[in-house]
C-alpha positions in Angstrom: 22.1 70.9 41.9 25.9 70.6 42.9 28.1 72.7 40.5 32.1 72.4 40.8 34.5 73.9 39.3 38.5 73.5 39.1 40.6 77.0 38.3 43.9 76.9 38.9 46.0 74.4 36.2 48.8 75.7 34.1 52.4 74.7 33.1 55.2 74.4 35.4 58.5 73.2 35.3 59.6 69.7 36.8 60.3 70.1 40.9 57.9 73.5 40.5 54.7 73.8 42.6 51.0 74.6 42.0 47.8 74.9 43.8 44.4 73.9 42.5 41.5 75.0 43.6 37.8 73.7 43.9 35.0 75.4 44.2 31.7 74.1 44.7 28.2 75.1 45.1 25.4 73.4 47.5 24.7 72.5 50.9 26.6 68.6 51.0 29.8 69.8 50.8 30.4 70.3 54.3 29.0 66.3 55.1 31.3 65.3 52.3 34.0 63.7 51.5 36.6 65.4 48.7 38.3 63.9 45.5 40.9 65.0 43.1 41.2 62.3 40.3 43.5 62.6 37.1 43.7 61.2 33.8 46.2 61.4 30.8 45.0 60.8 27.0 44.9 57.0 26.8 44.6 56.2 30.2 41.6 55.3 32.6 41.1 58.3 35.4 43.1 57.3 38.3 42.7 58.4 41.7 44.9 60.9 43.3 43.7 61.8 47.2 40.7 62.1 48.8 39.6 64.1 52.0 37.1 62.9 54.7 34.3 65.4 56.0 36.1 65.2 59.4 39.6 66.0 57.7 41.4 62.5 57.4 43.4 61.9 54.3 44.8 59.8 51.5 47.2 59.8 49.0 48.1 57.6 46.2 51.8 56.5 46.9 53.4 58.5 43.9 52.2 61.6 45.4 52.5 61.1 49.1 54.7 63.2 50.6 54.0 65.6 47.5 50.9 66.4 47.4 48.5 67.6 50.3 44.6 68.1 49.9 42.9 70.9 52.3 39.2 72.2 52.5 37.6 75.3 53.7 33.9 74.1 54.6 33.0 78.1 55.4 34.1 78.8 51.3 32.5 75.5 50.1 36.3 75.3 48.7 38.8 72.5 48.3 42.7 72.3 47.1 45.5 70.3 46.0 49.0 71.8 47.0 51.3 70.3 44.7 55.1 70.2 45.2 58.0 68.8 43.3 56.2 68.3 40.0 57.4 65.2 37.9 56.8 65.1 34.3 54.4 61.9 35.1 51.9 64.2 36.9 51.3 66.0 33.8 47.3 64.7 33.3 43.8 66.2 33.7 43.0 67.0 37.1 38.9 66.4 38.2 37.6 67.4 41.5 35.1 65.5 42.8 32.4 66.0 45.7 31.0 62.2 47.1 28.0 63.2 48.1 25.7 60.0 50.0 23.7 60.0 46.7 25.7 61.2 44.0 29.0 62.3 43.6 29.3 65.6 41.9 32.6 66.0 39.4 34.1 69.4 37.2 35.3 69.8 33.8 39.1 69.6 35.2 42.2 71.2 34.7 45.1 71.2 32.5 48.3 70.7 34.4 51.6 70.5 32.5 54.9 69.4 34.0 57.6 70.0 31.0 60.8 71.9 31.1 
């Protein structure tokens, strides 16, 4: 059974930075791919940026630029480096493991972007 789990949220003020982190347990994490999703109260979980098992990524175009998405296979650990905070990337932050089978997702984060 694939456990993850998301430390890291908080509050920060607009242009501030934050890292989340990821943590996972199991043997797929290496041959998989890594998500970080978010969703605000009324709004359907969007996609944020996703990491390939070979290291190629994406980014949603409001983060691009912001944003950047690492892994450490040897720590079965993923994170989101998140720079210039806007107010709009205040939301619920899930990270996600896309297994071949079954994708594996946390209880997410609170991140808070107010001044």
């Amino acid at each position: 059974q694939v456990q993850v789990v998301e430390p890291g949220g908080g509050l920060v003020q607009p242009g501030g930075s934050l890292r989340l982190s990821c943590a996972a347990s199991g043997s797929i994490f290496s041959d998989s791919a890594l998500s970080w999703h978010r969703q605000t109260p009324g709004k359907q979980r969007e996609w944020v940026t996703t990491i390939t098992s070979d290291g190629s990524t994406n980014y949603r175009d409001s983060v691009y630029g912001r944003f950047t998405i690492s892994r450490d296979n040897a720590k079965n650990m993923a994170y989101l480096q998140m720079n210039s905070l806007k107010l709009e990337d205040t939301a619920v932050y899930y990270c996600g493991i896309l297994g071949k089978r079954s994708s594996y997702w946390g209880q997410g984060t609170q991140v808070t972007v107010s001044s």
